[in-house]
N, C-alpha and C positions, 0 to 999 in steps of 0.2 A: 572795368570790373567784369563787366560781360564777356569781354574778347580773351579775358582770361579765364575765366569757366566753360568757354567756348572750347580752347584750346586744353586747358587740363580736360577735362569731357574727352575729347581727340585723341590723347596718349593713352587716356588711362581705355578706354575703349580696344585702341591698339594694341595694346599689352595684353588685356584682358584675352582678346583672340588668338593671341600667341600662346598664350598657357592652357587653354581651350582646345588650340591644334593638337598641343603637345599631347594634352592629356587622354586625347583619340589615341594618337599616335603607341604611346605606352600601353592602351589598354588593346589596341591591335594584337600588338606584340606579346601581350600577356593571355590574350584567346587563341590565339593560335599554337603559342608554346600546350596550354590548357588542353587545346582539343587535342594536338598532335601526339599527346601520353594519352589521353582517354582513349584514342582509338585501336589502338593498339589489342581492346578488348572486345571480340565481336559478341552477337548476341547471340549466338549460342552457348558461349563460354559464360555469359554472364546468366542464362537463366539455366545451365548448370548448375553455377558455383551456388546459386539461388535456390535453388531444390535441392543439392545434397548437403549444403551446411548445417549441421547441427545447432546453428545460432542463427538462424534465418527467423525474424519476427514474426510476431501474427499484425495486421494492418486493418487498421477502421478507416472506412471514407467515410465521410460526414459530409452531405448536400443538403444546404437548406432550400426548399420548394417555398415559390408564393403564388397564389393562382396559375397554377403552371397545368391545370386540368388535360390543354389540350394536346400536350408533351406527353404529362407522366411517365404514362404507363413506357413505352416505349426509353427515355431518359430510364428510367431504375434499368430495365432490361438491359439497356446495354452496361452500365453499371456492377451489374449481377456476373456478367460475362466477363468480366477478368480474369485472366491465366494466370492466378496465384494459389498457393497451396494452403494458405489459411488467413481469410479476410471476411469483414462481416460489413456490410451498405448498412449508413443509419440516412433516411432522408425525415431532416427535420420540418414537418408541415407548420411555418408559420404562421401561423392563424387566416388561412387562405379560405378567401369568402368564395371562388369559387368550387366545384366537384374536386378539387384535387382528394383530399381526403377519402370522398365517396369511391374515388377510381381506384384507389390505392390495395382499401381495402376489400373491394371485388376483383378486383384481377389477383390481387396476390395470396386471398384468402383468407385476411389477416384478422386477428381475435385480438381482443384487449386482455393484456397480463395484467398481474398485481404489480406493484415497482414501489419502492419505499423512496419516497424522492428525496433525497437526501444531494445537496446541490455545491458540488464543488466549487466552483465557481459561480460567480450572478449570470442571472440571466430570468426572463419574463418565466411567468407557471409556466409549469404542466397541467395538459388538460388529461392528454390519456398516452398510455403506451401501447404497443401494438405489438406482436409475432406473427408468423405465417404458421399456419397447419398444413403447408405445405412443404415435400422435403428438398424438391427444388430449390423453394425460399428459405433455408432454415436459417441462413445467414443474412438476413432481410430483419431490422429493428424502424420502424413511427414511429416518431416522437410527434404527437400532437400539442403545440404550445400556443399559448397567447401572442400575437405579436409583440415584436419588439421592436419594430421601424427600420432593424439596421440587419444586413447579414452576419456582423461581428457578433451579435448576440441569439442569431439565431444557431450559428456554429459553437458558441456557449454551450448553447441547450443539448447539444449532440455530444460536447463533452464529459456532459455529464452522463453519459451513457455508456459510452467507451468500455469494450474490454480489453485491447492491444495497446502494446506499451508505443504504438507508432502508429499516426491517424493520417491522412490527407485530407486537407482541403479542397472541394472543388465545388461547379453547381453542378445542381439537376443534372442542364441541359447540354454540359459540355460534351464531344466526343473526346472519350478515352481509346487511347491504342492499345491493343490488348496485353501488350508485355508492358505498361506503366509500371506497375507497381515493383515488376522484379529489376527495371530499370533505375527506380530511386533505391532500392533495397540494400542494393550491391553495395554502391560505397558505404554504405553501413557498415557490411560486413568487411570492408576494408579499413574502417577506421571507426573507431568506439566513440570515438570525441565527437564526432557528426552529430550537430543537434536539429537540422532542418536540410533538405536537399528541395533543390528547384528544377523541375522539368520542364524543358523548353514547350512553348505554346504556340500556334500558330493561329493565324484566320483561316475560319471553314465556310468564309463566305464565300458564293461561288462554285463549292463542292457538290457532287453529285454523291445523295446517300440512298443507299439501299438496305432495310432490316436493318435501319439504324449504323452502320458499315457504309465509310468509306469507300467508292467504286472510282472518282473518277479524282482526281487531285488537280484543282487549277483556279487560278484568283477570278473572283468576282469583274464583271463588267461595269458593277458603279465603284468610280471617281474615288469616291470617300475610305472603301474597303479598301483597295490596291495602295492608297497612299497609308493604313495604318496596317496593312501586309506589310510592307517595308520598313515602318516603324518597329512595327517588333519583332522583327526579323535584325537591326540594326539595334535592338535592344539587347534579345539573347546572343546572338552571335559573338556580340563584341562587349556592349557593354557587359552584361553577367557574367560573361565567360572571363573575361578579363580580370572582373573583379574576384571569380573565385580561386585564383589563382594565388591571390594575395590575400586569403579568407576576410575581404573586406564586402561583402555582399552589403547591397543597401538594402533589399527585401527577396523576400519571396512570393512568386506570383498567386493573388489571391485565386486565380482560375484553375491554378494544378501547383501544389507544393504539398513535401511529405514532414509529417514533427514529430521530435518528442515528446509525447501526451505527459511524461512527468516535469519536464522540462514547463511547457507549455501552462501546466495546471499550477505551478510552483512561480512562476510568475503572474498569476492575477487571468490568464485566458486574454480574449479579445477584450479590447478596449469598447464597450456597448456602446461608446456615443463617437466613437472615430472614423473618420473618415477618410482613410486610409490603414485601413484594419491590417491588412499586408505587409506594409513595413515597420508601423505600430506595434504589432504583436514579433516580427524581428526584434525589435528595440529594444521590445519587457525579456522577451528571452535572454537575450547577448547582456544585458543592464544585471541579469539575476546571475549568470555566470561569470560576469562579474567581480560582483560584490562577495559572492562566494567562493569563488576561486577556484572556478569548475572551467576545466579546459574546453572550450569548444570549437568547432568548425559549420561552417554553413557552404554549400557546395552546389554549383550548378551544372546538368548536365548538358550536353549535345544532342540527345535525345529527343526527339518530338513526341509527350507523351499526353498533348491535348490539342483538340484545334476547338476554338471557342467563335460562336457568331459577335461580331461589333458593328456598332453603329452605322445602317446604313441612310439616315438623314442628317441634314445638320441640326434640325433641333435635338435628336437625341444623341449626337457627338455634343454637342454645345453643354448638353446636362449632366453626360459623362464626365469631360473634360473640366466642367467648373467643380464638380464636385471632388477631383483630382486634385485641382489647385488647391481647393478648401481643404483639403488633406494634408497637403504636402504644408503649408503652415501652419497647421494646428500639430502638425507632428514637431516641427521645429519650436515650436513654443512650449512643449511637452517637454521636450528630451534636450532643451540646447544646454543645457547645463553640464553635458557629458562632452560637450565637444569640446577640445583639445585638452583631453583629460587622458596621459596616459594610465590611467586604471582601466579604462575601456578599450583599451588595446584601438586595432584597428578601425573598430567604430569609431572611435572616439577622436584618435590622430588622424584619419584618413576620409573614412567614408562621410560622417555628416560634417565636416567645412565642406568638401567636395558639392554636398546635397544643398548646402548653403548656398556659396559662389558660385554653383555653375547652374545649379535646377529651380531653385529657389530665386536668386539675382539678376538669371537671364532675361525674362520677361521683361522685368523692370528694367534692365538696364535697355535690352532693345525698344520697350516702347519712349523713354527718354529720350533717347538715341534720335528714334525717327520725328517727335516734336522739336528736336532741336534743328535736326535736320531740315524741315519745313520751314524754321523759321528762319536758319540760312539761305534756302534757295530763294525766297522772297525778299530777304535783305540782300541779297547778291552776295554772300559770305563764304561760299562754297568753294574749295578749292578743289577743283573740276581733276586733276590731274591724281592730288592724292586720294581724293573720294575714288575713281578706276582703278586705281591700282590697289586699295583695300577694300573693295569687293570684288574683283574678280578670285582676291586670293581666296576670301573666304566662300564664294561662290566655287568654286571648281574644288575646294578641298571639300565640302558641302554632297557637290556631287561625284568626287573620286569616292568618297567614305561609302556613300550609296548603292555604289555600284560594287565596291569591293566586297559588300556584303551580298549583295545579288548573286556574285560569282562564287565566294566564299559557300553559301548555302547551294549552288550548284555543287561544286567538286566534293561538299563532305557528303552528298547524296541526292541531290536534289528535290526539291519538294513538292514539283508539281509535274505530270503526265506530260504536258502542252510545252512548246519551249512559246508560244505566247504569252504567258501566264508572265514568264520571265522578260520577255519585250516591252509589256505592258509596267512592269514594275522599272526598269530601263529608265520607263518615259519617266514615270512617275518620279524619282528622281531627280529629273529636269526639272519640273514643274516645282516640285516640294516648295523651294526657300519662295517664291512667288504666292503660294496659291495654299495649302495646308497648313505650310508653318505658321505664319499669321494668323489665323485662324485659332490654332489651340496657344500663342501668343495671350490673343485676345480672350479667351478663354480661363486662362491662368489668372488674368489680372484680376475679371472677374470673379474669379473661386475666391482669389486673397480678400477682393473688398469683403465679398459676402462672409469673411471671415471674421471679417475687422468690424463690420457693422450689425452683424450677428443674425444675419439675414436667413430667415426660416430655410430648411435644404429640402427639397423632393428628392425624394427614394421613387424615382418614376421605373416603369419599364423600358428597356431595351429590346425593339423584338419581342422575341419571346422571353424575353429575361426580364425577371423583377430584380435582382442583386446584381450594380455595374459593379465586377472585381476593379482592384486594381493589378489588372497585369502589368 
């Protein structure tokens, strides 16, 4: 009985990596076809077509802040500084116990309005509103609200304030590039159906900033950064790109993505108790267009239009990453009722079995994998010849994917000043399936238990970050 669950374990494993390569493989082939049409349009042409279109939107960023006092000021300011022709900063102060508040409104000069709260969506009170008297700021809105535990509900709150019919998502503390917003804008103006666009994000761990700007571009010297520089580099590059090609996007990145605020409002806003708000609020979008029979597209760019700080210890990767995994199956218990349902178009045929089987099942099927494993090599069970030859395959396919993305992000422009920066991620690489991958492995399984057992969640800080996106 054993030696047969041994051995079905063994094929179905083998199969499973096969369809795994494949689906690298295609979604390659589908970033690259992606990028090779995007580029076509430089960025002059695009923040042209952006400033003289007569249907160019006006755009709200929405930043929820939580004792982020020692930032602030500096985060709004760069914020403020966007090169776009008509956009307004809401930074939502979630009931932050320390100065953030107090900094806000002495640097910006801000005065409490009147506001009839009237609240589209849920979301925790309003304490107070705010405006600047200054004209500098005059596109600068507070939202002072009660906590609400979660950033999904603090971007709530910013909803409800909104005057542009197109908001993005981002935090406080992110660096934005200064042409973001006319970089998501454009395919808008290329296609009406466009209900969300995703702007590639990077790590700014590592970076050298000056007046809040960008001066020196190159990865961090701790371990942890460089190996999740390549991570999401091997995220947007291929995965996203890939999938927008075939408008099956699994999310949009909670760190930098642009939406339709009616879109957005008409399906219910952020999920206030989800833990994976990012692909959650994709889900209630695509689920509403839907059922309604409203055409849509969701679209990722090439773009680098944010570099966000991540985790540089393992406990706060540890707290990131479980609460990822706690995400990623509370979304699947959410929405699995849409899966192979073609009323839901690509989501539904494509994107979440995908999210099932490969993002979802991997963890568990790899940590099964390695118990079994163990218990062969102690029972002498191991057949030493096919165990080499099916990991080298999935080792060196592991690190060719790794590296093609290294290069890929070289030639469409490169991202860092240093060709170390690019060596360093090289190595990284190497190391990955040893040494990081196990790691957020073990991390995922974790998220699932604490899913399953209903294990209370910290909303801890990051750095300087109280809200872990999910990028």
């Amino acid at each position: 009985m054993w030696q047969f669950i041994f051995t079905f374990y063994g094929y179905f494993v083998f199969f499973y990596s096969l369809l795994l390569i494949f689906s690298y493989i295609f979604l390659i082939i589908m970033a690259y076809s992606y990028t090779s049409r995007y580029k076509r349009w430089t960025l002059d042409y695009v923040q042209q077509m952006v400033e003289t279109s007569p249907f160019t939107p006006g755009v709200s960023i929405v930043a929820p802040a939580y004792n982020e006092g020692v930032n602030i000021v500096e985060n709004v300011n760069s914020l403020l500084q966007q090169k776009y022709p008509k956009f307004e900063v809401i930074i939502v102060n979630d009931g932050s116990k320390d100065d953030t508040l107090e900094k806000l409104i002495d640097n910006f000069s801000l005065i409490e309005v009147p506001y009839d709260y009237v609240y589209h969506i849920n979301c925790k009170p309003f304490k107070r509103l705010f405006r600047s008297t200054d004209y500098h700021y005059k596109n600068l809105t507070v939202v002072d609200k009660v906590n609400g535990g979660t950033k999904a509900d603090a971007v709530n709150g910013g909803l409800n304030v909104v005057q542009y019919p197109y908001f993005i998502n981002t935090d406080s503390d992110c660096i934005l590039s200064k042409d973001a917003i006319y970089q998501c804008v454009f395919p808008i103006l290329l296609n009406h159906d466009i209900i969300a666009v995703s702007g590639t994000m990077s790590m700014s761990n590592g970076f050298e900033l000056r007046n809040n700007e960008i001066v020196e571009f190159k990865t961090s010297s701790n371990p942890l950064a460089v190996f999740q520089d390549l991570e999401y580099k091997r995220s947007f590059l291929i995965g996203k790109m890939g999938w927008s090609n075939i408008n099956s996007m699994p999310n949009v990145s909670g760190g930098y993505g642009l939406f339709n605020t009616e879109v957005v409002l008409a399906a219910g806003g952020y999920g206030f108790d989800s833990f994976a708000e990012d692909m959650d609020m994709l889900f209630r979008m695509i689920r509403y267009c839907c059922d309604f029979g409203r055409p849509y597209r969701v679209v990722q760019i090439p773009h680098t239009c944010c570099w966000t700080e991540g985790p540089s210890t393992l406990r706060v990767l540890y707290r990131q990453r479980t609460r990822w995994g706690r995400g990623l199956i509370q979304l699947i218990h959410q929405h699995w009722r849409m899966a192979l349902r073609p009323k839901y178009r690509q989501l539904g045929m494509v994107t979440l079995p995908y999210i099932i089987l490969f993002e979802f099942l991997a963890p568990i099927i790899e940590t099964v994998g390695l118990l079994m494993f163990t218990y062969l090599v102690f029972t002498g069970g191991v057949n030493w010849g096919t165990f080499w030859v099916v990991f080298t395959m999935m080792y060196v396919f592991a690190v060719m994917l790794s590296q093609f993305v290294v290069f890929y992000d070289y030639i469409l422009g490169s991202s860092y000043t240093k060709a170390i920066s690019y060596w360093r991620l090289l190595v990284a690489a190497l190391l990955e399936p040893f040494t990081y991958h196990p790691i957020i492995t073990y991390c995922s399984i974790r998220g699932y238990l604490n899913y399953i057992f209903r294990t209370k969640a910290a909303w801890g800080a990051m750095t300087r970050k109280r809200y872990n996106t999910g990028k």
